[in-house]
C-alpha positions in Angstrom: 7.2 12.0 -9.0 6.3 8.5 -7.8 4.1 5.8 -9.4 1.6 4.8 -6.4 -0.5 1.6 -6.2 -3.2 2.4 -3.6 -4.8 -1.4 -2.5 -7.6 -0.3 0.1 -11.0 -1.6 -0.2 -12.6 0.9 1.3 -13.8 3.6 -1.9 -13.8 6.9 -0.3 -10.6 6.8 1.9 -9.0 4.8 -1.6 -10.2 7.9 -3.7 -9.0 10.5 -0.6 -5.6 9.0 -0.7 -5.3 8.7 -4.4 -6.7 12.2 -4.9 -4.0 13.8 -2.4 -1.3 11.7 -4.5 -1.8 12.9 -7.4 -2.0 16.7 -5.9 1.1 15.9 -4.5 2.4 15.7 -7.6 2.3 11.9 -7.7 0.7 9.5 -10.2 -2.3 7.2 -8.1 -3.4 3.4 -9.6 -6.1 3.1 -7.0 -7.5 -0.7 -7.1 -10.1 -2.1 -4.3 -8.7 -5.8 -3.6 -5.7 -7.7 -3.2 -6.5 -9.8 -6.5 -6.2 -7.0 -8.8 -3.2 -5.8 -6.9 -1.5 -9.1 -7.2 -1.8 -8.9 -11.1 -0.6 -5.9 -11.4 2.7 -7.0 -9.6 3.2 -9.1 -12.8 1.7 -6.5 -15.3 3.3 -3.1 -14.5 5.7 -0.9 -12.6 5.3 0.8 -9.2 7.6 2.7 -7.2 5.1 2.1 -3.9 2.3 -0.1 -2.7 0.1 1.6 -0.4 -1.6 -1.2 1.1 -4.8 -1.7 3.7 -4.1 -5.3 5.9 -7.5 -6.3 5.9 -8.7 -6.5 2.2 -11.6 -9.7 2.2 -10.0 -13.5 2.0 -6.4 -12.2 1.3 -4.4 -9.4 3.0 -2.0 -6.8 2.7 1.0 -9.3 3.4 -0.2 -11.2 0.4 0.1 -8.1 -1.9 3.6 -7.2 0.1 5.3 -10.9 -0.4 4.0 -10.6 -4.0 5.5 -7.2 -4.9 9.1 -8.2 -2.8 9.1 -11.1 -4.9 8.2 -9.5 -8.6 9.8 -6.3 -8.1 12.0 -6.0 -5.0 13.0 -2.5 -5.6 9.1 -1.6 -5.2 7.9 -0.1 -1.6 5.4 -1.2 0.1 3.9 0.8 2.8 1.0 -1.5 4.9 -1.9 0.9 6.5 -4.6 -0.6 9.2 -6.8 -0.1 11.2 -6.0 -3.4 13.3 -2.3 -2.4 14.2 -0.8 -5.4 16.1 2.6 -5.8 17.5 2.5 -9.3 15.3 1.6 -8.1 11.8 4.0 -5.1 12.3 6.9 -7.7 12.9 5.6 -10.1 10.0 5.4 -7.1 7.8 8.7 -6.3 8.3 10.2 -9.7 8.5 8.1 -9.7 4.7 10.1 -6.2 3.9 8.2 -3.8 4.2 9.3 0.1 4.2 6.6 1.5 6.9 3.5 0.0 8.9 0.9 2.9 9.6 -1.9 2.7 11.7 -5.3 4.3 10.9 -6.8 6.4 10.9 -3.8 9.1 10.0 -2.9 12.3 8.4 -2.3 12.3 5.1 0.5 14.7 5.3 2.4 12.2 7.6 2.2 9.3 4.6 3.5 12.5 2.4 6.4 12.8 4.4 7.0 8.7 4.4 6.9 8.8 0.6 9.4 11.4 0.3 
């Protein structure tokens, strides 16, 4: 079982995901903005950051540079719907474990987590 911080501000595909997490057999901390994301990376313990890119004045590359640099052994997984060949190589450079483009099945993030 892995400890899952899903950062999407969009409610129902936040609630979808966190939902099929915790069927999964997962526990879900579904939050709706990078700001409460970024305290939690001081605050508490994750295994994985499920991240949107596009969350309002601050992004998904702010939540993953903040999570590499509190807890580097935390995953961070970046999901949009506004794939670019550029934010895919700056989220890597940044370290992150996957880049997934939406929309997407959620049995294909199930097999990335595992």
């Amino acid at each position: 079982m892995a400890r899952i911080l899903v950062v999407e501000d969009d409610a129902s595909l936040r609630e979808v995901v966190a939902m099929f997490l915790v069927k999964s057999g997962h526990e879900a901390v579904p939050v709706d903005g990078a700001d409460k994301a970024l305290k939690l990376a001081d605050d508490d313990e994750f295994d994985l950051v499920l991240t949107d890119l596009r969350l309002g004045r601050r992004s998904g590359l702010d939540v993953l540079s903040r999570f590499k640099e509190a807890a580097p052994q935390t995953e961070v997984i970046l999901m949009t719907a506004y794939s670019t060949v550029e934010t895919a190589i700056e989220a890597m450079r940044r370290g992150a474990f996957d880049y997934v483009g939406k929309p997407f099945k959620l049995e294909e993030i199930s097999i990335t987590i595992e």
